[in-house]
ZADO-1210 file (C-alpha; in nm, 4 decimals, padded with zeros to 6 digits):
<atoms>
<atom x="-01.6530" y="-02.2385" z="00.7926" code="UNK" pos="1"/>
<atom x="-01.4798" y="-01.9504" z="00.8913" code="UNK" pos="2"/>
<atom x="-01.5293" y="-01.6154" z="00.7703" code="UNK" pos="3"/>
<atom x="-01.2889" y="-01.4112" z="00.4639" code="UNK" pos="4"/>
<atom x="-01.2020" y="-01.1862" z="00.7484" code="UNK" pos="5"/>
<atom x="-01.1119" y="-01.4547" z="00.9990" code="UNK" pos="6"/>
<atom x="-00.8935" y="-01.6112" z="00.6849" code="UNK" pos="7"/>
<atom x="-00.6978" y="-01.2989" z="00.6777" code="UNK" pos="8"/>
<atom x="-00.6762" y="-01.2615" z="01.0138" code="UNK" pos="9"/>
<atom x="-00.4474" y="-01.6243" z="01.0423" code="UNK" pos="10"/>
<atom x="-00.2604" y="-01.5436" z="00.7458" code="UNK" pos="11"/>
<atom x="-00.4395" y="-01.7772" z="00.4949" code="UNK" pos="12"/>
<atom x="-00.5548" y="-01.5059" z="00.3094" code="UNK" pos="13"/>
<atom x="-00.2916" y="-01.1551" z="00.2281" code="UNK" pos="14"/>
<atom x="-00.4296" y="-00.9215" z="00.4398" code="UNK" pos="15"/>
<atom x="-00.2453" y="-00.5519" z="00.4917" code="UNK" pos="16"/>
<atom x="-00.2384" y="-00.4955" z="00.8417" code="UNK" pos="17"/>
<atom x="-00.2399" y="-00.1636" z="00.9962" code="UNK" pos="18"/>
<atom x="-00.3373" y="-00.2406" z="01.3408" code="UNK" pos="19"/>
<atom x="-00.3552" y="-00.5693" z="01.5592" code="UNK" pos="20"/>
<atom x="-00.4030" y="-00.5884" z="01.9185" code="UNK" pos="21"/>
<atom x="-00.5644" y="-00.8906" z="02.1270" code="UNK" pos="22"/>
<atom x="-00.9201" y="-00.7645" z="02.0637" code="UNK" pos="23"/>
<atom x="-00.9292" y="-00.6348" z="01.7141" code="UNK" pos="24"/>
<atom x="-00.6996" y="-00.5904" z="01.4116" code="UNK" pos="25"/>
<atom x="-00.7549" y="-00.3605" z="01.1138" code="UNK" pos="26"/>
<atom x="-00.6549" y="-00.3447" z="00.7647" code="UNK" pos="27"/>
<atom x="-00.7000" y="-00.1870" z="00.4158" code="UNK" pos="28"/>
<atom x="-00.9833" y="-00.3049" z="00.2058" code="UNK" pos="29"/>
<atom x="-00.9179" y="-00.4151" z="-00.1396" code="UNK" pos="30"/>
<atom x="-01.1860" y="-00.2683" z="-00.2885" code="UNK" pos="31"/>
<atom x="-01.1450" y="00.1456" z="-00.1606" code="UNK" pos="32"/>
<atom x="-01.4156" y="00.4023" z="-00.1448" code="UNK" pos="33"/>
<atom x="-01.1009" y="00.7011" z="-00.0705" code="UNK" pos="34"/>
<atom x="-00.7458" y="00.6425" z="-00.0435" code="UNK" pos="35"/>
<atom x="-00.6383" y="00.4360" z="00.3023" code="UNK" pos="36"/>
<atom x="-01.0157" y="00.3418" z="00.3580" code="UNK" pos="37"/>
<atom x="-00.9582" y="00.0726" z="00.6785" code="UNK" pos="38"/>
<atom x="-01.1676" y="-00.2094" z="00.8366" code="UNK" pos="39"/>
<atom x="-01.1413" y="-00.2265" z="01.1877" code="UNK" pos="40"/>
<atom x="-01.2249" y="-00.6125" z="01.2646" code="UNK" pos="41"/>
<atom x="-01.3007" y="-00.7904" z="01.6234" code="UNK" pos="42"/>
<atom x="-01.0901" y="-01.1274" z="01.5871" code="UNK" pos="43"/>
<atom x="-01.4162" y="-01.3026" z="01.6786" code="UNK" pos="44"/>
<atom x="-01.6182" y="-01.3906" z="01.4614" code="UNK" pos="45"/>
<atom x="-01.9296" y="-01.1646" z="01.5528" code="UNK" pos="46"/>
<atom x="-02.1576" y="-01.1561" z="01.2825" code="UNK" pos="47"/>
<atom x="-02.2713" y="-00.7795" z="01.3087" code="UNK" pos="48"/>
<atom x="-02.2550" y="-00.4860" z="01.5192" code="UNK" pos="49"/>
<atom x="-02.5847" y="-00.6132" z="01.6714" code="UNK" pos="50"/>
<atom x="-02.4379" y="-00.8828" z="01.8441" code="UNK" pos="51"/>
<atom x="-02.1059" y="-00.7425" z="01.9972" code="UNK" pos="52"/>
<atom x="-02.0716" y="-00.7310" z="02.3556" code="UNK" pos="53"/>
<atom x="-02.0623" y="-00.3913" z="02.4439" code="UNK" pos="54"/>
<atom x="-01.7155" y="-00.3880" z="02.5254" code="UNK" pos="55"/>
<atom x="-01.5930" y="-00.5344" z="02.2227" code="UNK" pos="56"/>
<atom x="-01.7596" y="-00.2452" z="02.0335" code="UNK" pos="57"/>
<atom x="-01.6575" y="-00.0227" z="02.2286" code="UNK" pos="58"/>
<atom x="-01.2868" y="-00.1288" z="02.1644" code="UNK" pos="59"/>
<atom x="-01.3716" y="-00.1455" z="01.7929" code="UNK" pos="60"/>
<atom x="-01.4967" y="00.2461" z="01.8025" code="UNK" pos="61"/>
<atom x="-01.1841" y="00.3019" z="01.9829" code="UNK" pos="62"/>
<atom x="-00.9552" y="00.1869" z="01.7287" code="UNK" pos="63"/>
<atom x="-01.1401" y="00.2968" z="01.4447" code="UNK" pos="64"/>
<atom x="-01.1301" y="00.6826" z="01.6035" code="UNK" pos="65"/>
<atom x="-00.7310" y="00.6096" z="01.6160" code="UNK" pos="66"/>
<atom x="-00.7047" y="00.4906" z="01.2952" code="UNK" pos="67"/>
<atom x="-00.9452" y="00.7904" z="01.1526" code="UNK" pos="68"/>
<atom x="-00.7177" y="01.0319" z="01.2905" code="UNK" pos="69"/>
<atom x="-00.4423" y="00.8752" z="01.1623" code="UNK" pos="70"/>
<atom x="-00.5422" y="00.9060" z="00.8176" code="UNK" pos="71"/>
<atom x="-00.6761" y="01.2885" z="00.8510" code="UNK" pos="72"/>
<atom x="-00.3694" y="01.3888" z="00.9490" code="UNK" pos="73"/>
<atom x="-00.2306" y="01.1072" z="00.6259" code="UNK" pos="74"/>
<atom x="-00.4468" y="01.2519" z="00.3486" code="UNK" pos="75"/>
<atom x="-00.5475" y="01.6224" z="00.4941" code="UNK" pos="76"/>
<atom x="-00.8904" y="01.5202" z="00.5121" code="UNK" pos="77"/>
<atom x="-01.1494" y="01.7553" z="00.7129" code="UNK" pos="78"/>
<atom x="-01.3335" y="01.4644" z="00.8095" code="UNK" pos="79"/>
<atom x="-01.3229" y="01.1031" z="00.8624" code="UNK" pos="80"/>
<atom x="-01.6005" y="00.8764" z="00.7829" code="UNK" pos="81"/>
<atom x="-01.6955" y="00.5481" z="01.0221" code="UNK" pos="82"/>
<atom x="-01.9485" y="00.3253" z="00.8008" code="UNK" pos="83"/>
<atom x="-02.0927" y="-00.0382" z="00.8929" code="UNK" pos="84"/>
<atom x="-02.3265" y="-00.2500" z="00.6767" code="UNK" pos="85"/>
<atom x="-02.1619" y="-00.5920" z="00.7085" code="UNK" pos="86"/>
<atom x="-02.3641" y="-00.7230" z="00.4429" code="UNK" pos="87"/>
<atom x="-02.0534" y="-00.8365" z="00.1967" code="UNK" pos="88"/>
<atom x="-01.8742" y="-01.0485" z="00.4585" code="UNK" pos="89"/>
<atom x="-02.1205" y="-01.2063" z="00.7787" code="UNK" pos="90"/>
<atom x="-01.8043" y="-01.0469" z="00.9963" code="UNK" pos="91"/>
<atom x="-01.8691" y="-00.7511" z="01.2178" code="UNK" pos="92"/>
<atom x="-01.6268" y="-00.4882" z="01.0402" code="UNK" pos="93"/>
<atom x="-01.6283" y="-00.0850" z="01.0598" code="UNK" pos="94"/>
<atom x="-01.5418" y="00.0473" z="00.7906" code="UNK" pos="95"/>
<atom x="-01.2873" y="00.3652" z="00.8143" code="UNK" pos="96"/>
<atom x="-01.2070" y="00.5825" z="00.5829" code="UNK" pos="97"/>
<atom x="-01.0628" y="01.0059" z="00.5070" code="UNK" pos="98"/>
<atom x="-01.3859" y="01.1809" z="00.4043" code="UNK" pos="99"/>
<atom x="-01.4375" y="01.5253" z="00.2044" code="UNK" pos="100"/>
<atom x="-01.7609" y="01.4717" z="00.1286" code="UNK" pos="101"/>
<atom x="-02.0883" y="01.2861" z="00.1955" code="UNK" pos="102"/>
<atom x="-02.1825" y="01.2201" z="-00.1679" code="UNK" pos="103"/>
<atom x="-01.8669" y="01.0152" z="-00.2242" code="UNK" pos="104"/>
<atom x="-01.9349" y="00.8161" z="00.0924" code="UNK" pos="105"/>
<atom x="-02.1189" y="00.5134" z="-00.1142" code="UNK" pos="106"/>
<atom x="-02.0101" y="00.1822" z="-00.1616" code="UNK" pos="107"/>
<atom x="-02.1011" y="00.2290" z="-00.5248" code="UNK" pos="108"/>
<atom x="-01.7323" y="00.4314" z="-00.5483" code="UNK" pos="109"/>
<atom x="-01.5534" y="00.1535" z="-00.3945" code="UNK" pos="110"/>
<atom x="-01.2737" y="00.0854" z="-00.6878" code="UNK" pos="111"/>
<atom x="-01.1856" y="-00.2381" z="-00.7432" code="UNK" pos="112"/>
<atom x="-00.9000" y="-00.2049" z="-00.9780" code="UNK" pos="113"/>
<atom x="-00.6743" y="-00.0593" z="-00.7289" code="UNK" pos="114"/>
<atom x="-00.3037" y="-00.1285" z="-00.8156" code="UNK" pos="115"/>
<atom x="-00.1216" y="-00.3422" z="-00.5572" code="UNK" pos="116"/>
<atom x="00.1546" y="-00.1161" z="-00.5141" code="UNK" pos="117"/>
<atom x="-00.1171" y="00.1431" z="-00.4460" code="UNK" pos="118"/>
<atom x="-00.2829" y="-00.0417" z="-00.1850" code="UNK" pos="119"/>
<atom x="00.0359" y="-00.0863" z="00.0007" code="UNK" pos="120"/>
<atom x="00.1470" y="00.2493" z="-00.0126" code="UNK" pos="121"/>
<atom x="-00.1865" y="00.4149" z="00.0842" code="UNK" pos="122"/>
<atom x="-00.1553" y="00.0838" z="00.4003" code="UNK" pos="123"/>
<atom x="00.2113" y="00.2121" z="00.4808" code="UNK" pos="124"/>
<atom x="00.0866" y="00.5624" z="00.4879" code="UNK" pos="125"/>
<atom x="-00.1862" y="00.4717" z="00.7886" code="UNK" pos="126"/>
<atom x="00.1030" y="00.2600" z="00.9307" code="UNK" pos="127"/>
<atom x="00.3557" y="00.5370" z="00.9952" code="UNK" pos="128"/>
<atom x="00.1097" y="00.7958" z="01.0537" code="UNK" pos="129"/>
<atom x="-00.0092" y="00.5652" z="01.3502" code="UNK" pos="130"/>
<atom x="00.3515" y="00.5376" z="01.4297" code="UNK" pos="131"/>
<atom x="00.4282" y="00.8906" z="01.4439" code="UNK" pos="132"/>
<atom x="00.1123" y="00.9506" z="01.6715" code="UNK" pos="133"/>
<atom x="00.2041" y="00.7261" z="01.9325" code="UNK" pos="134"/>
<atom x="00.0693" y="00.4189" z="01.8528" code="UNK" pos="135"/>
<atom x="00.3414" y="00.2046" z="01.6987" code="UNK" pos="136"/>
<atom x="00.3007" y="-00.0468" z="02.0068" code="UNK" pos="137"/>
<atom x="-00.0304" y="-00.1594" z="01.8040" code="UNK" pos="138"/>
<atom x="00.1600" y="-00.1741" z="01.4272" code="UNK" pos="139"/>
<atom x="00.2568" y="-00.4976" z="01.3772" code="UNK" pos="140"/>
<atom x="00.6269" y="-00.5374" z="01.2287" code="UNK" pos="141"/>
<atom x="00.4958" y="-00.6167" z="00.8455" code="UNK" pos="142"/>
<atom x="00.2249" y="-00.5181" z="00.6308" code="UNK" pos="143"/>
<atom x="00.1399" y="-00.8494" z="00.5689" code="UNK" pos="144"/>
<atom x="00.1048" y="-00.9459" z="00.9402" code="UNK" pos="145"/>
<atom x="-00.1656" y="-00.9453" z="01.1843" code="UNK" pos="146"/>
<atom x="00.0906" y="-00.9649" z="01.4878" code="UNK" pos="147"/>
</atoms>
């Protein structure tokens, strides 16, 4: 059976997409620990960082260091966090998010009732930053789209 992140990946499930190339694609989480917080996602299904070919991770880091500075510049942060635990979803998945702090940096503040409208604004706000920074090849034309 294939994965909730491989679901939102083929459009099954909403996802909103931020990045997509042939390798990986990223998008907002549902459930935030800061404003923008991202998952960068191989479109494999690779069960945990453990397992990637090193390429593949490599590409994953690569995006996810985009993406992080992306929202810095996005939400003025002075840092940018890059977490991985996996243990929610059996889906490799690096979690990205603008940082200020390392006490906040627990899945115990992940909110979970998150406004929609709030989601897609703090999705846009990655999207256009990424945009603006040269990366807009990699934006897919919707928020709801994995390209």
């Amino acid at each position: 059976m294939a994965t909730v992140f491989s679901q939102i990946i083929s459009g099954a499930i909403p996802g909103r997409f931020v990045w997509a190339d042939d390798v990986a694609v990223a998008f907002t989480t549902i459930a935030p620990i800061t404003d923008g917080h991202t998952l960068v996602v191989p479109r494999e299904e690779i069960v945990q960082i453990t397992d990637a070919p090193a390429d593949v991770l490599a590409h994953l880091v690569r995006v996810a260091q985009l993406i992080g500075k992306a929202q810095q510049e996005a939400w003025d942060a002075p840092r940018v966090a890059l977490l991985t635990a996996g243990f929610e979803v059996p889906h490799l998945h690096l979690h990205v998010l603008p940082a200020w702090d390392e006490q906040s940096l627990t899945f115990a503040n992940a909110r979970h009732d998150v406004p929609a409208a709030e989601l897609d604004a703090a999705a846009e706000r990655v999207r256009e930053t990424l945009r603006g920074q040269g990366q807009g090849e990699h934006v897919p034309a919707t928020l709801g789209s994995p390209g």
